[in-house]
N, C-alpha and C positions, 0 to 999 in steps of 0.2 A: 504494500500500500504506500509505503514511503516514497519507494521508488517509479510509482505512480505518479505520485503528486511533483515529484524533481522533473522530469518527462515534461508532465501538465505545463508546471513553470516554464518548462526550456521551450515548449513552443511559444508559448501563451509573449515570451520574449524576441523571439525569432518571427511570431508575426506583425509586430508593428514595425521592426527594421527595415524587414523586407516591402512592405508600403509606401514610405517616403522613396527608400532607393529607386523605385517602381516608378513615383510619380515624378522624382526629378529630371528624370531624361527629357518627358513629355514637355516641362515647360520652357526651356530655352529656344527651342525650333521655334513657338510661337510669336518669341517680339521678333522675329525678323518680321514674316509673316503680317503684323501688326502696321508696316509703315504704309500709309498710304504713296502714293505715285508723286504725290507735292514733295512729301518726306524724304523721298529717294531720290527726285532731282534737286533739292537743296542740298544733299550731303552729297549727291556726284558731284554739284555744279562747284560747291563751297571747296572742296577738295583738288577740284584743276583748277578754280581764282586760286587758291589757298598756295600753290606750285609756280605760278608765274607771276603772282605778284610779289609774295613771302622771294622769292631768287632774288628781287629785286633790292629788297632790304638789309638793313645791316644784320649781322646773325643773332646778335644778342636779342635783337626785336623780333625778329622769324620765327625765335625758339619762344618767346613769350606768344608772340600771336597764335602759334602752332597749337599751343598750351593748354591757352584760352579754348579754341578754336574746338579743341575735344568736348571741353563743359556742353557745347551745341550740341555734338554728335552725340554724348550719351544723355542729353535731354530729349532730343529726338529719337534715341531707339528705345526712350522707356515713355514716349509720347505725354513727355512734361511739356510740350511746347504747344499751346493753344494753335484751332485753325486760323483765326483770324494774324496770329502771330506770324504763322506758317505761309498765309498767303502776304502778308509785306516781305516778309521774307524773300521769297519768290520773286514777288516784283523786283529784292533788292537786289538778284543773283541776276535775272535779264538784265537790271540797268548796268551792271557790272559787265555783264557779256558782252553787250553791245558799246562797251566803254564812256558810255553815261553816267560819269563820276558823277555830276549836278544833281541827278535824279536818284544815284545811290546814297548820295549824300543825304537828300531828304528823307529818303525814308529809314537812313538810318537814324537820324536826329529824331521822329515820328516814333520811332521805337523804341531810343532812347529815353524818351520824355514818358511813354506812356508805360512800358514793363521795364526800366533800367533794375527794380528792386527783385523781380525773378530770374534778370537775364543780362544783367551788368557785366557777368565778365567776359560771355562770348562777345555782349555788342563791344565793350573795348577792344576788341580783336576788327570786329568789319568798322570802325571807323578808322583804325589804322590800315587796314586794307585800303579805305574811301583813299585816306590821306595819300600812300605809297603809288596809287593808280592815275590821282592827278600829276605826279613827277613822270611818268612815263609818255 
């Protein structure tokens, strides 16, 4: 009977282990999954600005901007970053593409003014972007 009850134990242990280990694989596949198609060209888009403009800077700024630059990316793959964020955002990555510093400038000031307390230190990063784009 004793050795019943040790048994009883050693499962009774052995099945809540095996549950989480079971569920943990399932969750990470899903925040990829999770970015909408705005989410996924702001972090391609941010990442080739992020290459040719960052070249252009001195390195000790590159590697700060860089830095910064990730707070975005793991905001956006744990979808901290509102749509309405998401879409000036967007607008700020075309005016950037199209080399409409003027226009990425606004809306990054626009962003600045309105979430700088959720998202102050990626926007330090795209206004030194703004900055580094009109030198070019």
């Amino acid at each position: 009977q004793h050795l019943q009850q040790q048994q009883h134990l050693q499962q009774q242990q052995q099945q809540p282990a095996a549950q989480p280990s079971a569920a943990a694989p399932a969750a990470p596949p899903a925040q990829p999954q999770a970015l909408t198609q705005e989410q996924k060209y702001i972090l391609t888009t941010v990442a080739g600005l992020q290459q040719r403009v960052c070249g252009a800077m001195q390195k000790k700024m590159a590697e700060d901007v860089n830095k910064k630059l990730q707070s975005l990316t793991d905001k956006l793959n744990s979808n901290q970053v509102s749509a309405d964020v998401c879409a000036q955002l967007s607008q700020w990555c075309q005016a950037m593409e199209r080399s409409d510093v003027a226009a990425a400038g606004q809306i990054q000031t626009a962003l600045t003014s309105s979430v700088w307390d959720e998202h102050g230190t990626w926007l330090q990063a795209t206004k030194r972007m703004v900055d580094q784009a009109k030198k070019m």
